[in-house]
Structures are given as structure tokens and as C-alpha cells.
C-alpha positions in Angstrom: -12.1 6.7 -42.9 -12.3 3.8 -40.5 -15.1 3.7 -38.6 -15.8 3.7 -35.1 -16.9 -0.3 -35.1 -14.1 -1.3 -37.0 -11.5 0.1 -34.4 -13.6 -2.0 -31.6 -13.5 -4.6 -33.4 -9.3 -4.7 -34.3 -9.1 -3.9 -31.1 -10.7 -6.6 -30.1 -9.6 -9.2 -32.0 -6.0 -8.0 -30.6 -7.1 -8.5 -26.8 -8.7 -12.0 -28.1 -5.3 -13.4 -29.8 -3.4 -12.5 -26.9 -5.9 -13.9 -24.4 -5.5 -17.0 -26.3 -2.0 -16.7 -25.9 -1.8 -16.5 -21.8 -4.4 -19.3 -22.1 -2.1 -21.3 -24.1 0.7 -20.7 -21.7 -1.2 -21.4 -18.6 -0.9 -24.8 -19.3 2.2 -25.1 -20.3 4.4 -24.1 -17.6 7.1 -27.2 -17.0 9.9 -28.4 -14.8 12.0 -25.9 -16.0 10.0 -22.7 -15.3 10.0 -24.0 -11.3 13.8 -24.8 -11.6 14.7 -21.5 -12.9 12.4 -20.0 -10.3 14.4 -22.0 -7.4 17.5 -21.4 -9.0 17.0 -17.5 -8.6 16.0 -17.8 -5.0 18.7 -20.0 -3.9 21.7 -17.5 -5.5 23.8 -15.4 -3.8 24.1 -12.9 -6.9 22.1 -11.0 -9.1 19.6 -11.9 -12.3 21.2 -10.1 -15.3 18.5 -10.2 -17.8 19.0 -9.6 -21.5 17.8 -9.0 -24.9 17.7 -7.4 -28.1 14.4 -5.0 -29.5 11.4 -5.0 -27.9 12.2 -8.0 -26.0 15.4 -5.4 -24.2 12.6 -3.1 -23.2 10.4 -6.2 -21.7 13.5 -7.1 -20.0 14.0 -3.4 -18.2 10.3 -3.9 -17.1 10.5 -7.2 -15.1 14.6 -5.6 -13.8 12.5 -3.3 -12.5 9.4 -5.8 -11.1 12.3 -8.1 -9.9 14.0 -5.1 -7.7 11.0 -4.0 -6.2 10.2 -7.6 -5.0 13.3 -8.0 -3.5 15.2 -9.9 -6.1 18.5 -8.1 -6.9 18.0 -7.6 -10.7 20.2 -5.6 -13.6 19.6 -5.5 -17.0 22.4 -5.5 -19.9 21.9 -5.3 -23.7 22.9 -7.8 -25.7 24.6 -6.0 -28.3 26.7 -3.9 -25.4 27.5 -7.1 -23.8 30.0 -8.6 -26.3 31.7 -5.1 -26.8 32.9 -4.6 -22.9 29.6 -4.9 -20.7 29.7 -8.5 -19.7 32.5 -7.1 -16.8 28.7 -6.1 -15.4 28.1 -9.6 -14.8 29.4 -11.4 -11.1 30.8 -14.2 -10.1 27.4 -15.5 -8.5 25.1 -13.6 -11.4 22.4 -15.6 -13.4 21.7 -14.4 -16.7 18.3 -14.7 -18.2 18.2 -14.3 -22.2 14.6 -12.6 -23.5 14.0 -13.6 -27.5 11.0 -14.4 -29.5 13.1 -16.0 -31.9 15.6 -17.2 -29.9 18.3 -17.6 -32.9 19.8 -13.7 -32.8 23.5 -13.5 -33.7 24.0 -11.8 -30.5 22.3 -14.3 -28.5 24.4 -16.8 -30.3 27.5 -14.8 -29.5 26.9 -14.2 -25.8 25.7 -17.4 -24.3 28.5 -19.2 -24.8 30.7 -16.6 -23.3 28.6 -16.5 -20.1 28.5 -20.4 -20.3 32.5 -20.2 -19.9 32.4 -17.8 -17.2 30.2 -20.3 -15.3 27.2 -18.5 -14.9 23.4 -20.2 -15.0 21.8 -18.9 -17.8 17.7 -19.1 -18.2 16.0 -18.7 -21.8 12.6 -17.5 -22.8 11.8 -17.8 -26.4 8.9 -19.0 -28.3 10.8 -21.4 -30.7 11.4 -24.8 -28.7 13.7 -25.5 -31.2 16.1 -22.6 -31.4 19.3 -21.9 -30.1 18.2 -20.7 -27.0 16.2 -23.6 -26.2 19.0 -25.6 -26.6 21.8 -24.0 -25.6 20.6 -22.3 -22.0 20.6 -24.4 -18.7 17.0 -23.0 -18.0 14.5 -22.8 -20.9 10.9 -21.4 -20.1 8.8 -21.7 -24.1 6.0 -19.1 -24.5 4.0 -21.1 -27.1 2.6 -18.4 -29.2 0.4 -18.8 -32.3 1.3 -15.0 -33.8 1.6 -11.6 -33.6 -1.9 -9.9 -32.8 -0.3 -7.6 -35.7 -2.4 -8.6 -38.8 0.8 -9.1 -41.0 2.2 -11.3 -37.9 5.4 -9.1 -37.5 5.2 -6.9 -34.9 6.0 -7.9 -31.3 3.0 -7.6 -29.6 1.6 -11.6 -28.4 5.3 -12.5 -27.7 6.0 -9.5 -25.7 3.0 -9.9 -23.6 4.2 -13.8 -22.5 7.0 -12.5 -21.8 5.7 -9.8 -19.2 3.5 -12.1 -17.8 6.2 -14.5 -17.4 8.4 -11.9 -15.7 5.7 -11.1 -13.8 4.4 -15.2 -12.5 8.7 -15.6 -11.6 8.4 -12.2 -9.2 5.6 -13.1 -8.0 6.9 -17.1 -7.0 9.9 -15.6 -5.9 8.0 -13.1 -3.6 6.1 -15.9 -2.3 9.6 -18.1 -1.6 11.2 -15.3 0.0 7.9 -14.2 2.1 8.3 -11.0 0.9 5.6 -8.6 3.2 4.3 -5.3 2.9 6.6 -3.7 5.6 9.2 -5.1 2.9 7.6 -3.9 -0.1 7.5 -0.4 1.7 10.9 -0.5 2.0 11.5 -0.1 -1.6 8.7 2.4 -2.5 9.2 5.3 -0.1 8.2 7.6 -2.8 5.3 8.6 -4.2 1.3 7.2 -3.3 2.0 3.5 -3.1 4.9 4.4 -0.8 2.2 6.4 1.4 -0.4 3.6 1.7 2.5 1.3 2.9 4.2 3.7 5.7 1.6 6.5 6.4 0.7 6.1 10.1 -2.6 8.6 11.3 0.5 9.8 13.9 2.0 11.7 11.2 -1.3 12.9 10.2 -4.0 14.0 13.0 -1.1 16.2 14.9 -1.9 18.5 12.4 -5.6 18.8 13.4 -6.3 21.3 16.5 -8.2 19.0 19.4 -11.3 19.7 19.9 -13.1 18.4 23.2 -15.6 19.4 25.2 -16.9 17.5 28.9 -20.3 15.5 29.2 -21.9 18.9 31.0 -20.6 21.4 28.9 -23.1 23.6 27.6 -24.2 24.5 23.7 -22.0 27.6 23.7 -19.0 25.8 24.1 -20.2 23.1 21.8 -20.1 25.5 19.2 -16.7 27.5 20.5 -15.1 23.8 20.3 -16.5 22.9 16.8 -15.4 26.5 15.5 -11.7 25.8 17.4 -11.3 22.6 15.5 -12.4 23.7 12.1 -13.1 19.9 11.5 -16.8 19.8 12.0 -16.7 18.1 14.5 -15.9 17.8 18.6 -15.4 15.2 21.0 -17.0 14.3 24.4 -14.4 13.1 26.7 -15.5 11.7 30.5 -12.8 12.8 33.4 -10.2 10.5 32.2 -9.5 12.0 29.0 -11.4 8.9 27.1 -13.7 9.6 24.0 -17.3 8.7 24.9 -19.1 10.6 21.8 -19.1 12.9 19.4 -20.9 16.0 18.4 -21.6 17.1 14.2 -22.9 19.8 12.6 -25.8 16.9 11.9 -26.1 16.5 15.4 -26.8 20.4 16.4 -29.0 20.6 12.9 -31.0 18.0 14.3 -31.3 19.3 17.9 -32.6 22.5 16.2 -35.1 20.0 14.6 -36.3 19.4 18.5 -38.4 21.6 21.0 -35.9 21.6 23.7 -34.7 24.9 25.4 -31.1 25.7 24.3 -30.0 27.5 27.2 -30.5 23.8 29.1 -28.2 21.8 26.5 -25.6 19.6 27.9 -22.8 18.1 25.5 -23.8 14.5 26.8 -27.7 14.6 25.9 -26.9 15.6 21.8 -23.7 13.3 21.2 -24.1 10.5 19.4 -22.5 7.6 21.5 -19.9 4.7 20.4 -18.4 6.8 17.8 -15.8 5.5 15.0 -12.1 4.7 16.3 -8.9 4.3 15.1 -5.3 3.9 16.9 -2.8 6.2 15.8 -0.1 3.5 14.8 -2.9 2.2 12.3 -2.0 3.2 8.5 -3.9 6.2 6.9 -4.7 3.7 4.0 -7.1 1.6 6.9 -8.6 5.0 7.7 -9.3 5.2 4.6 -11.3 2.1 4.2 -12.8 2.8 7.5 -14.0 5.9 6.3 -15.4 4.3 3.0 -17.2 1.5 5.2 -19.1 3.9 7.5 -20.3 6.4 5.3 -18.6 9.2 7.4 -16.1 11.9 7.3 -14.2 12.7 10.2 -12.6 10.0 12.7 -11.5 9.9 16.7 -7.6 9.0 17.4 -7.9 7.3 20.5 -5.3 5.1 22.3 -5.3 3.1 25.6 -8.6 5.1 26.3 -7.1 8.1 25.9 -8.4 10.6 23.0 -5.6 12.4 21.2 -7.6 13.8 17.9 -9.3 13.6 14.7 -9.0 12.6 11.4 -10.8 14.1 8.6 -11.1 12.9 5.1 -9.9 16.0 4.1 -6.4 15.0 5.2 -5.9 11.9 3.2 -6.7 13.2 0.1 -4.7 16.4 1.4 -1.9 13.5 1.6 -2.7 11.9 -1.8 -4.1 8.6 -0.4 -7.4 9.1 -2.3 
């Protein structure tokens, strides 16, 4: 039975061969690797990425990094593309060829063909001296030592440079292109990155009943206003309809605290003053972080001076922002 050190300690010596790896590689990005990065952002067509094995299912990932950067992306297998699927690939397409080895038989079949066509074509292998390296316009080496497998055979060092290396070209392409969050949003609609990107606390606090009381409004109503909003909370607002305060359940348990005759209580002598803010055109995910800063629970929607509700922590994670 393997013991519990011994499993920390492959696993460890894994991470530690594929560290040295990305160190390795760090250093040894060339000419080419900012060529083929230009090369991508100044075409009119699609990457068409490719590969065989593991390095096929490395290739789907950064498709799918590329798209949602805003670089138009496909992927197509090698061993479907010389038996009808290279009609997949455009006049204006580059394609970029994934291989440790960089000497497959189907890599050796397909280049040339998309060479005819006229297409760029990028390579990423980890044998300077294969076919790839050679034979494609682009060629980006992953120097790798081996395999973080012990017998040195399965894919596991080489397929991490190339994710990384998929991941450093989306990442210069993003930056070429100025690719923004309003952009990024664009493309993830869906789901809870989608909501920290295009939430507003417009779509959110309209839920929330609006609990306000005036500056002279007595305990009685305090309470009637706190119960109304079910929030924990209500807001002092002066004659204009502006937020000037608020008013807790800590606030009231702390008046109780005090010798003060009830019946005399105005709204304006137990609010706290200057209370926390946010517009409702701000995102829920800064509400959040507002929220986190403050140590507090419950926000006032205010805009131009006018108040026009709360926001409770409740309703982000209620929205799956938390």
C-alpha cells in the first residue's frame, strides 16, 4: 500500500518537473513566437488549430481560450483533415499544428496540403529538429526535458507548454486587440462570470421594497418601515428625496442600550449619518467588494441625490455572485 508521503512526494516531484519546464520556456520565447502572434492579429480569417492525441484535446482548450478573447478560432483533427475536413479551412485561415513530436504521419501529410492552399501555418513541437520545425512558416519550440511520467511516456510536461503557450498567444493577442471587459462580457453571458461582467444593482435592488422614513419620524414608524422592508434596515431621507442616514437593527439595539424616553424618538437623533452608497448603473460584482471592504450588509442605491433603494448581501449571493 502506498503511503500517504509517498503520494506527496510523486506528486510533488510532478509539479517540480513541470515547473522546471515553464521555467525553461520562459526564456526561450524567439522571433517567431511574436511573429506568429502578429501574424494572427493582422488576419482577416480564422486560426484552425490541429493535432493528434492529447495534443488534439490541448488544441480544443486554447479554440476555446482563443474565442472567448476575441480571436475567431476552430479546431480540426488531423486525421479528419486529409479524409474531407480541410474544406473547413478558408481562404484567409491560419492553421496552427500542436505535436510533441512533431514528426506524425499526419502532420507530415497535412502540412504540405495546407502549404499549397496558401495558408500560414504555425508549429508547436518540442523537437527543434523535426518536421514541423522545418516545414511550418511559424515554429514556436517548447524545450522540454521529459514527461513528469516516471517511464517518460505519457503527455503530461509537453501538454502543459503547450496550454501555457496557448494561453501567453491569447493573452498578447487580447492585449493587441485591447480587448476590455465590456468585450469579454460579450462572449460570456451565461453563467457567474457572465454576471460579474453585466449585473448592474438596477436589475437587482427593484426587487427590494423601499423603505424610508423622514428626519422627524417617530420610533413607531421606524420600526413599521424596517418591518415593510424586510431588509433590516431603513433609510432617512431629507425633503428632497436624498439619503442622509440609515437606521439598523444595531442602531435601535443600541438606543435600547440608552436612558432616553422612547415616546420622544425622532428618526434623525438614532441614524447613523454618511452611510455606504452605490449608483445603480455600478456592477453588483463592485457591490460586492464594497460590501467586503466595509464590513456591512445592506447598501443605499442612491443617484443624483435621489434615494431609490437597498441592496442586501442577501441578493447577490441570491444571484450567484458570491
Amino acid at each position: 500500500m502506498i503511503s500517504d508521503q509517498l503520494i506527496k512526494d510523486i506528486a510533488r516531484q510532478t509539479i517540480s518537473i513541470e515547473m522546471r519546464a515553464l521555467n525553461d520556456l520562459f526564456g526561450t520565447l524567439d522571433g517567431d513566437f511574436v511573429k506568429a502572434v502578429q501574424l494572427i492579429s493582422n488576419s482577416y480569417g480564422r486560426v484552425v488549430l490541429t493535432g493528434i492525441g492529447k495534443s488534439a484535446l490541448v488544441a480544443q482548450k486554447i479554440v476555446a481560450t482563443l474565442n472567448s478573447t476575441g480571436t475567431p478560432s476552430m479546431f480540426m483533427h488531423a486525421a479528419d483533415a486529409v479524409h474531407g475536413d480541410l474544406g473547413m479551412i478558408g481562404e484567409k485561415d491560419i492553421l496552427m499544428c500542436l505535436s510533441k513530436s512533431g514528426n506524425t504521419a499526419e502532420i507530415k501529410v497535412l502540412l504540405p496540403l495546407v502549404k499549397q492552399f496558401g495558408n500560414p501555418t504555425i508549429g508547436i513541437s518540442c523537437d527543434a529538429e523535426s518536421y514541423l520545425a522545418q516545414h511550418a512558416d511559424y515554429f514556436i519550440h517548447i524545450p522540454m526535458e521529459k514527461e513528469a511520467d516516471p517511464n517518460n511516456l505519457a503527455p503530461t510536461t509537453s501538454t502543459t507548454l503547450q496550454m501555457v503557450i496557448g494561453d501567453a498567444m491569447a493573452m498578447s493577442l487580447l492585449a493587441l486587440k485591447g480587448f476590455s471587459p465590456k468585450d469579454f462580457s460579450r462572449f460570456h453571458p451565461g453563467g457567474l462570470l457572465g454576471k460579474q461582467l453585466y449585473l448592474r444593482i438596477k436589475d437587482i435592488y427593484k426587487n427590494n421594497n423601499q423603505p424610508a422614513v423622514g428626519t422627524k419620524d417617530n420610533l413607531r414608524n421606524i420600526i413599521l418601515s424596517m418591518t415593510f422592508g424586510r431588509l433590516g434596515i431603513t433609510v432617512v431621507v431629507d425633503e428632497n428625496g436624498k439619503a442622509i442616514g440609515v437606521i439598523t437593527d444595531g442602531d435601535l439595539r443600541r438606543m435600547l442600550e440608552q436612558e432616553i424616553s422612547l415616546d420622544d424618538v425622532e428618526a434623525q437623533e438614532i441614524m447613523t449619518q454618511d452611510p455606504v452608497f452605490i449608483s445603480s448603473e455600478s456592477l453588483a460584482v463592485e457591490a460586492l467588494q464594497l460590501l467586503r471592504e466595509k464590513s456591512i450588509t445592506q447598501l443605499v442605491v442612491q443617484d443624483d441625490d435621489k434615494y431609490m433603494g437597498v441592496i442586501h448581501l442577501h441578493d447577490l449571493i441570491k444571484e450567484g455572485i458570491i
